[in-house]
N, C-alpha and C positions, 0 to 999 in steps of 0.2 A: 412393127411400129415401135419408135422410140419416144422418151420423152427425156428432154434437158428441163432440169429445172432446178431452182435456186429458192435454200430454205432457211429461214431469219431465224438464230436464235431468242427463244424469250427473256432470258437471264441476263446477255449483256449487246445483242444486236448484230453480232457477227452474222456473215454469210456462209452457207456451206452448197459448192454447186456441183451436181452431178449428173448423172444417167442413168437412167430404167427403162424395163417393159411395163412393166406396173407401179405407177406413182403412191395409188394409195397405199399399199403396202409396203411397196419403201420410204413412208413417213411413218408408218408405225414401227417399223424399226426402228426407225433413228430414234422415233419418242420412246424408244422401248429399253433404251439405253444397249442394244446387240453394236452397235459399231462405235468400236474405239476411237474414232478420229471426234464422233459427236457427242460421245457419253454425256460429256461434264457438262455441254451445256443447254440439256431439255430444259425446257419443251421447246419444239423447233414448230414453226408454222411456214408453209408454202408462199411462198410470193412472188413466184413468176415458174411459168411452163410453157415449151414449145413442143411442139408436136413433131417426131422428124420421120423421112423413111426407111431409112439406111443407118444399121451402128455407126459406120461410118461417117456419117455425115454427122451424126450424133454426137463424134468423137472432136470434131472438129469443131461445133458450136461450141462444144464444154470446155476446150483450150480456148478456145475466145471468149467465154466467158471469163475464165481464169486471168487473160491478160490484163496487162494493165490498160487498152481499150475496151477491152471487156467489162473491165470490174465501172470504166467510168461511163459506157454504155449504162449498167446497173443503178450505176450513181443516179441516172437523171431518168431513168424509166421508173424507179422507186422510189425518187427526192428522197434523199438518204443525204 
């Protein structure tokens, strides 16, 4: 079991979306300051997760989230 999910920074509002087995502990990472692409802007909070069965398939929602139909799917599921 995979999980895509999409996490708000608190400092200036950016998104950052990725892929796990384990979501809670890949948000204590990020809040932990361990990944370089998040460091600078904790504290990061959860705001959307999907549940997938396949990496693969996992792989493929997190590129579409990424898109730019992705990111405006985000837009209006978050009012952002």
């Amino acid at each position: 079991m995979y999980f895509v999910y999409v996490l708000r920074s608190e400092v200036d509002g950016r998104l950052y979306k990725g892929l796990t087995q384990d979501i809670e502990n890949r948000l204590r990472e990020h809040n932990s300051g361990k990944m370089k692409s998040t460091k600078g802007y904790i504290p990061w909070v959860l705001v959307y997760q999907e549940k997938i069965e396949t990496r693969v398939e996992a792989r493929k929602r997190e590129k579409y989230l990424k898109s730019g139909v992705g990111r405006e799917f985000l837009k209006k599921y978050l009012n952002t």
